[in-house]
Each structure stands twice: as C-alpha cells, then as structure tokens.
N, C-alpha and C positions, 0 to 999 in steps of 0.2 A: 504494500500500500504506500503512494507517495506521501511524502511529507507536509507539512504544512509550508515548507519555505519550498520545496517542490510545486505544490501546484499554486501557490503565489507568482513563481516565475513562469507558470503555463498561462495566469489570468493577464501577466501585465500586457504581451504586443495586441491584445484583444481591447484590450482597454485604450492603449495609444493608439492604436486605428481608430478606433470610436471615437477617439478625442481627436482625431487630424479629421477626421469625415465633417463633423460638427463644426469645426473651426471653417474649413472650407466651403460648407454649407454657408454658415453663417458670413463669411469673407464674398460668395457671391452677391446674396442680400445689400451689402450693405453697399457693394458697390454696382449695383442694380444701375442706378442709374451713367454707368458708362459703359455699360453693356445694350448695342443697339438689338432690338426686334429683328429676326430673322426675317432671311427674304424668302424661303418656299419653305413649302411643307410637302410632304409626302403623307396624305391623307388615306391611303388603303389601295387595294381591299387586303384585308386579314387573308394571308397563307395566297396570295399572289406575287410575292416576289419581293415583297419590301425591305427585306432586312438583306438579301442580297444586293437589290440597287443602293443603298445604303451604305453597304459596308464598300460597294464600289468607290460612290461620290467622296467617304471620305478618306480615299486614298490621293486625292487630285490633290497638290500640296494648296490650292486656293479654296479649299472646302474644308474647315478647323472641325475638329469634335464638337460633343457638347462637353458643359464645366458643370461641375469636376470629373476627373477622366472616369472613374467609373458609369458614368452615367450611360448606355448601349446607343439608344438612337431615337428616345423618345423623352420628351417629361408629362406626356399624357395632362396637360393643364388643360386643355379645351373639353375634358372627360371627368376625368376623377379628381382632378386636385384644383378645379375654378374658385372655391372656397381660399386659398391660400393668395389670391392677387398677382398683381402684374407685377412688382417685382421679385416676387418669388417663381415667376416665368423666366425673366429678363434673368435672372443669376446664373440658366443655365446655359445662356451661349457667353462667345465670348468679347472681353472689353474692345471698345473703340480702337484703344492702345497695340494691341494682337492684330487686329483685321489692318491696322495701318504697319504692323510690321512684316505682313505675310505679303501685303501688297509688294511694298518695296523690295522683299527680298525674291520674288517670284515675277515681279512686272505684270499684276493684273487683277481684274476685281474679286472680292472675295465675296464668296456666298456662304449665308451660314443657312442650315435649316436644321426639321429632325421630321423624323416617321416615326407617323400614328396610327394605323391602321384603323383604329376606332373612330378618330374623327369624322369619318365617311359618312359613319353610320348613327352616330348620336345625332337627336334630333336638334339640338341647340348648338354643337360646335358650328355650323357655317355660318349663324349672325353673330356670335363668339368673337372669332378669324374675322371678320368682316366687320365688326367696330373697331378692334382693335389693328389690326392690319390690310386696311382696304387695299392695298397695292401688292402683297404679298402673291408669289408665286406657287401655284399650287400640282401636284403631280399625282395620277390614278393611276394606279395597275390595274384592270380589268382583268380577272380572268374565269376561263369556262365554270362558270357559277355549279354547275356538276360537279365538277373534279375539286374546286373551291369548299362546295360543303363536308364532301367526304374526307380531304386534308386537314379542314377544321375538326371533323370528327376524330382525326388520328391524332392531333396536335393534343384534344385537352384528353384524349385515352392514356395516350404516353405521359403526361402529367399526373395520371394518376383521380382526374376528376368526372371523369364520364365512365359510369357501370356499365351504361347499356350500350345494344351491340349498335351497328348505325341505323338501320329501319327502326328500333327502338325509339331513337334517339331523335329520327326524325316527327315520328307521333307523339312524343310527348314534348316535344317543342312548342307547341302551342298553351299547354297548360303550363312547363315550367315561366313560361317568360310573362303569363298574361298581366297584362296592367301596368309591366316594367319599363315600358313607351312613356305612358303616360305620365306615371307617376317622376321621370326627369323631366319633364314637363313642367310638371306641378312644383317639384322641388328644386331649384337651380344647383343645388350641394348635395342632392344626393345620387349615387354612384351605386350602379346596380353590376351585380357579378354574372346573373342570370344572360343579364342582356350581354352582355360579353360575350359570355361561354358558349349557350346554349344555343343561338338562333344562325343552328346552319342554314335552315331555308333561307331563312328572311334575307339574309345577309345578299343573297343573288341578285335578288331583285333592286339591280342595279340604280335602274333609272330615279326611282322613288326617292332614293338617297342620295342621288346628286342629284335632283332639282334643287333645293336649297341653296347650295352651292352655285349652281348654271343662274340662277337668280338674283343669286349678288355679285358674283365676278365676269369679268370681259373675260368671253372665249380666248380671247387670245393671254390669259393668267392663266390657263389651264391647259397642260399637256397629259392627254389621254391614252395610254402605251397595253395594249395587248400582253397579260403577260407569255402568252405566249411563244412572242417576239423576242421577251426577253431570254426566254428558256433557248429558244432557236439558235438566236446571235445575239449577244450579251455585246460582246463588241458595240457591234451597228447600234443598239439600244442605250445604250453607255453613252456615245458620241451626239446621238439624238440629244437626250437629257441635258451633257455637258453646254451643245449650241443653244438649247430653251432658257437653260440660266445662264446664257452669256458668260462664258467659261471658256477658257484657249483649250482647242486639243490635250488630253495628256492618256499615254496610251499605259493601260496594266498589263504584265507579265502573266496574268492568267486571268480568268475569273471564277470563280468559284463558286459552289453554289451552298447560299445557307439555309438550314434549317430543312433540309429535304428531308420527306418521311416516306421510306420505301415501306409497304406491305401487298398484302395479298389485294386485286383484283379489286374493284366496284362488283357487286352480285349483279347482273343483268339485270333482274327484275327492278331492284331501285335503280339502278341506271334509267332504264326505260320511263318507270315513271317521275322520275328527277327533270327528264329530258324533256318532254311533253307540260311539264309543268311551269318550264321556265321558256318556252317555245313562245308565247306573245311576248313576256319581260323583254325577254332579247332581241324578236321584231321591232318593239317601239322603240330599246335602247339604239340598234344600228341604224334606226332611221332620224332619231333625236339628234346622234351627235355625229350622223353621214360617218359613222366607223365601219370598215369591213372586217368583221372578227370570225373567223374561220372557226366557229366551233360546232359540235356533231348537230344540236337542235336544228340546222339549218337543212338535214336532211329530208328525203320527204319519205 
C-alpha cells in the first residue's frame, strides 16, 4: 500500500494542471477583449466530415487553434454554454496581438474559426451567429442523410450511450426527444443531451435546418460542400475551402481521415426505408440550394 507522502506526490501534477487550466481559462477572460470574433464557422452536419476538414484548416500556418491548446475545435457557445456571454466566447480564439504576428511572419490574412456540428441544428444558434457576427463566414458539410444517421448511431454506440440496436433506435427517436425543440425555445440556457444524441432522423432533414441560416446570411457567406467530395478528394475540397476564406494555397502531406467508424453493413431493410423517407427532404434541398448531390435516394 502506498504511503501517504507517496500518493501526495501522485495528487500534486493533477493539481498543477488544474491550476494552469484555470489560470489560462481565466487569462483568456480577462483578456477577452483583445481577442477579435472569429471569421467562419463550421456549422455541421454531425458525423459528415467536420472534425477532418478541421483538423485540415488548422494545419494552414494562417488558420491558429482555438485558446487554450486543449480546446479540439469547438467551444459549443451558440448551444450549450450561451448562459456564460461573449467574452467567455471571445477567450477562446486568439488575441489581436497573435493574428498580427502570424500575418507578418507568413504574409497573409489570418482566419480564425471553430466547428460545431450542432449549431446547424439548434433552433436559436443562427439568430445567435447573426446578432453577434453578421459578417461571419459560414461552412456545411452535407452528407447522404442515410449513411449520416447510421454513423451517428455508431458514434454514440461506441461511446457507450445508445443500448438499442439502430431500427430500435430509430422508433424511439420520436419519444426520447419529444418536447426537446421546444422546450430550447422556451429556455435560452437550457441545453438538452437528448437532442444531441438521439435525433438521427431528424438530423437529415437538411433543408429545415438551414432555412434559418439561408434567412439571415448572403449566399455568398455560405459554402455548401458535399461530404462526399470531401471523402472522394480531400485535396480539391481542402483548396475549395482554403479560396472561400480567402487563404493563399498551402498544400498537406496527406490527409487523413478522422473519427471514421468502420462496422458491419446498413440492414437493407432500414436502408430502404431510410431512403424513401428522406427522398422529398432531399428533392427540395437540391432544388433550394441548385446542389447536385449524388446520393442513392435519387434513384428510381
């Protein structure tokens, strides 16, 4: 059994980390205010491609993380954390002072953002984003809302938070989520897990969720990308992106893809009726934003 001066010296780098987290927590706050508003966001969709187009953009030396480095690629403040204020948003990109040193040493504009997948899909982030950043740059992945729900179903299986198998999972979607719309509605601060987790239907049906968005911003603040274009040629998609936020070429030694979840097959039968279910969504979505998206519903 260890000692008592034993597991004292196992508690302290736990504790100095917690005390340097806090300190720099607390260091971006205060210096909030010379930390400018991010220029895009990467608003969704959940399990189309964001956290790989992401980990691409901040490889470009003009594209800085978020602050403090632990932070991955999101601070979810247009969702879960609006209770906390603007400049407990602003702390986590970074100061005026950084964006004017990467300029100089690199010769060219810097862009900061972060991806949210959720913002898509919350019914009050786009008037959110749109008081606070009317000019802001915004980026969708798209993708085949079939293959979308069923990766979301792998995503929170492998997490350990979904029992049921996926046809399960899709029939009680309706009752676990009911009222959870609404009720972020009703509450500006409160932050539902349900609605996160559980609405792999809903989550497809694209168009509904960006009207909001197509309502407040100029089409041309919005780059609409297939993901799977990006799966295809990450390259070409990459470069796409780079010219929408005005960003000089900068080419990666590979790309990579993250957060991929290989298993067994979609079951045909929910395939089929997945297919047919989002068969008008996806007619009005390709004719709303004149997108040619090459996915199977298009079959006859």
């Amino acid at each position: 059994m260890p000692s008592i001066r034993d597991r004292v010296k196992q508690l302290v780098p736990t504790q100095v980390t917690e005390r340097v987290r806090e300190s720099l927590v607390d260091y971006g706050v205060r210096t909030s205010d010379r930390r400018p508003l991010p220029d895009f966001l990467i608003i969704g969709t959940k399990r189309g491609g964001t956290t790989s187009l992401w980990n691409y953009l901040i490889q470009h030396p003009l594209v800085p993380r978020l602050f403090p480095a632990w932070n991955t690629k999101s601070s979810h403040y247009f969702e879960e954390h609006w209770r906390r204020g603007e400049a407990w948003y602003r702390s986590h990109f970074p100061t005026q002072r950084h964006r004017e040193a990467l300029e100089k040493r690199h010769g060219g504009p810097v862009r900061v953002g972060e991806a949210a997948p959720l913002y898509m899909f919350h019914p009050l982030a786009a008037q959110r984003v749109a008081a606070l950043m009317p000019s802001v740059r915004l980026i969708v992945l798209l993708r085949d809302p079939v293959e979308r729900a069923y990766s979301h179903w792998k995503e929170r299986r492998t997490h350990g938070i979904e029992p049921l198998d996926f046809a399960a999972a899709l029939a009680a979607e309706g009752e676990r989520t009911a009222g959870e719309r609404e009720r972020l509605i009703a509450e500006p601060e409160y932050f539902s897990e349900p609605y996160d987790w559980y609405t792999y239907r809903a989550r497809g049906r694209y168009l509904e969720h960006l009207e909001p968005w197509l309502e407040r911003f100029d089409r041309e603040q919005i780059l609409f990308l297939p993901s799977e274009d990006l799966y295809r040629d990450a390259r070409s998609t990459y470069r796409r992106t780079l010219d929408f936020l005005g960003l000089p070429p900068h080419d990666l030694p590979d790309f990579k893809v993250y957060n991929d979840r290989r298993s067994a097959p979609l079951e045909p039968a929910v395939r089929a009726e997945l297919t047919e279910y989002y068969r008008p969504y996806n007619d009005a979505l390709r004719q709303r934003l004149g997108l040619e998206l090459d996915w199977p519903d298009r079959a006859a």
